[in-house]
C-alpha positions as CSV (number, residue, x, y, z in Angstrom):
1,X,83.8,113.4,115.0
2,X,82.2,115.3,112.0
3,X,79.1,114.7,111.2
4,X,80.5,112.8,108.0
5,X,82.4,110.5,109.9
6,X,79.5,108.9,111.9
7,X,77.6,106.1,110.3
8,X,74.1,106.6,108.8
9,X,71.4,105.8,111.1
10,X,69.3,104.4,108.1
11,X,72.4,102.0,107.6
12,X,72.7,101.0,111.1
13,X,69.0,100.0,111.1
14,X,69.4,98.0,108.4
15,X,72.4,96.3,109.5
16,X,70.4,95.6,112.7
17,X,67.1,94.3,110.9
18,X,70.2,92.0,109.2
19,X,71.3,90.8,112.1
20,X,68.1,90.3,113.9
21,X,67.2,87.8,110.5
22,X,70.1,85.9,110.9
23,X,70.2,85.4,114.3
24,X,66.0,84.4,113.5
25,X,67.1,82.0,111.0
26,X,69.5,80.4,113.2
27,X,66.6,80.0,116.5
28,X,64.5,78.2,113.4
29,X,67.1,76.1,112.1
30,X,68.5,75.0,115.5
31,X,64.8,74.3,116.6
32,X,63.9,73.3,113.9
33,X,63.6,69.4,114.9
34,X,61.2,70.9,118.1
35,X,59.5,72.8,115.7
36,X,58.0,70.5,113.5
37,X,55.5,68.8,115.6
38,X,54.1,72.0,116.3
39,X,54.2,73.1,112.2
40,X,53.0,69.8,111.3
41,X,49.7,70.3,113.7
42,X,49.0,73.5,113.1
43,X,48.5,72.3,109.3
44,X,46.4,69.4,110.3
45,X,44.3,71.5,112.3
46,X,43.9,74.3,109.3
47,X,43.2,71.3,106.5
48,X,40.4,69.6,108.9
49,X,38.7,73.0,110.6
50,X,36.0,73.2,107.6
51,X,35.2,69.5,108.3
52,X,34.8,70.2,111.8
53,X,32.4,73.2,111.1
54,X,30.7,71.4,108.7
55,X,29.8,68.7,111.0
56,X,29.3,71.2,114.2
57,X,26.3,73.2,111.2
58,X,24.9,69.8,111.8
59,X,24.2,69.9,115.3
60,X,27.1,67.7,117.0
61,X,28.9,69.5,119.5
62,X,32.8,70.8,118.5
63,X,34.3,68.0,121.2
64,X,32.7,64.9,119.3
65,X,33.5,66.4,116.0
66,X,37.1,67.3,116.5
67,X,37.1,63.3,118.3
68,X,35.0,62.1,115.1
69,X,37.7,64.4,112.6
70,X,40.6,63.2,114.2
71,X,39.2,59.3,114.6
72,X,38.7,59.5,110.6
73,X,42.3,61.5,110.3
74,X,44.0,58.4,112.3
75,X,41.8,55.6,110.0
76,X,43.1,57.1,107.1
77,X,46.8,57.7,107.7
78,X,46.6,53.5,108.5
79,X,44.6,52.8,106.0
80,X,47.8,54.7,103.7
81,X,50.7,52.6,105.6
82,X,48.5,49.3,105.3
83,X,48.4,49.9,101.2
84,X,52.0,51.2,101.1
85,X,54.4,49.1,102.8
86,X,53.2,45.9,100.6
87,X,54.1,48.1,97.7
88,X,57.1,49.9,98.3
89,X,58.0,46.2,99.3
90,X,57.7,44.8,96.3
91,X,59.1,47.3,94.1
92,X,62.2,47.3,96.3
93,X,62.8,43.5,94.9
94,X,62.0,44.8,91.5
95,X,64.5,47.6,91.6
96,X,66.9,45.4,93.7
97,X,66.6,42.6,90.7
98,X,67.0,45.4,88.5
99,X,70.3,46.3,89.9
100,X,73.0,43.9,87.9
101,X,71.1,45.0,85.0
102,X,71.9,48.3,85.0
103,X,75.7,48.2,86.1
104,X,75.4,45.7,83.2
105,X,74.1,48.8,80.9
106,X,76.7,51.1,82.4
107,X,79.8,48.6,81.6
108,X,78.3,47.8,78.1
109,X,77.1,51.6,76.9
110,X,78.1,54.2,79.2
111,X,81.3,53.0,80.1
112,X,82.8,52.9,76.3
113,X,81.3,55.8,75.7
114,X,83.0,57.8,79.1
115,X,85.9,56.8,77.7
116,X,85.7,58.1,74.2
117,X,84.1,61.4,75.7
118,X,86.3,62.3,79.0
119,X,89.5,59.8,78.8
120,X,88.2,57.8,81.4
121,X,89.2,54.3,81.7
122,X,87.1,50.7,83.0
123,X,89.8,50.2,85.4
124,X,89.4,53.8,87.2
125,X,85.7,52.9,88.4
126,X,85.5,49.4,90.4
127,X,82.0,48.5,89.1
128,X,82.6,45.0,91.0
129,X,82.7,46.5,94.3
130,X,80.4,49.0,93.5
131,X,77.7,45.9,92.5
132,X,78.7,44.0,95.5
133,X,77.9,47.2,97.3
134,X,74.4,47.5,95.6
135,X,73.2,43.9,95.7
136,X,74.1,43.8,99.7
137,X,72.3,46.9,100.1
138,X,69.2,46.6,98.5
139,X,69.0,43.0,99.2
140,X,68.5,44.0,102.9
141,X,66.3,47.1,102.5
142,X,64.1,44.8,100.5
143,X,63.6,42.4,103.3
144,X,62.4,45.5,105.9
């Protein structure tokens, strides 16, 4: 073979630094699901650190203030699900009462104006079903 014939070397490594990022992004997204505990405590551990050197300045040793951090971390994060769930409870009733209004708003507006627009006609979109659908739905998310 000439020398013309044989592929570039620079072309080769770059095919190989290709393949080698695929192949990477393929180990992250089939681990991915293993991964994330690991990603999601390496950030907690990064946000809190300057609390824990802030309270190891003070004298406390870094055991009882990583225990003290993460004690405070925990309080918090219930403290968050105690004041959410009541109100992402409530406003699924409000968006679930809301639902017949606005298939209501779609048949009166949007529907006659689909039709002018694209051709489209009220019988080629089952709005009942798609109501009955809703309602059932969101009438047992609400209760969760």
């Amino acid at each position: 073979m000439s020398e013309e014939d044989k592929p570039s070397t620079r072309m080769m490594q770059r095919l190989a630094g290709l393949g080698l990022l695929l192949v990477a992004g393929l180990l992250l997204h089939l681990l991915a699901p293993i991964l994330m505990p690991f990603l999601v405590a390496t950030a907690l551990a990064y946000l809190w650190d300057p609390a824990v050197d802030r309270l190891e300045r003070l004298g406390m040793g870094r055991g009882l203030c990583v225990s003290l951090v993460f004690f405070l971390m925990s309080l918090l994060l219930i403290l968050l699900v105690l004041v959410l769930v009541p109100l992402l409870g409530r406003q699924m009733h409000v968006v679930a009462a809301k639902v017949p209004l606005a298939i209501d708003w779609f048949k009166l507006s949007l529907l006659p104006w689909l039709e002018g627009q694209f051709n489209v006609g009220a019988g080629d979109i089952p709005l009942e079903k798609i109501k009955q659908a809703l309602m059932a739905n969101w009438q047992s998310a609400g209760g969760v």
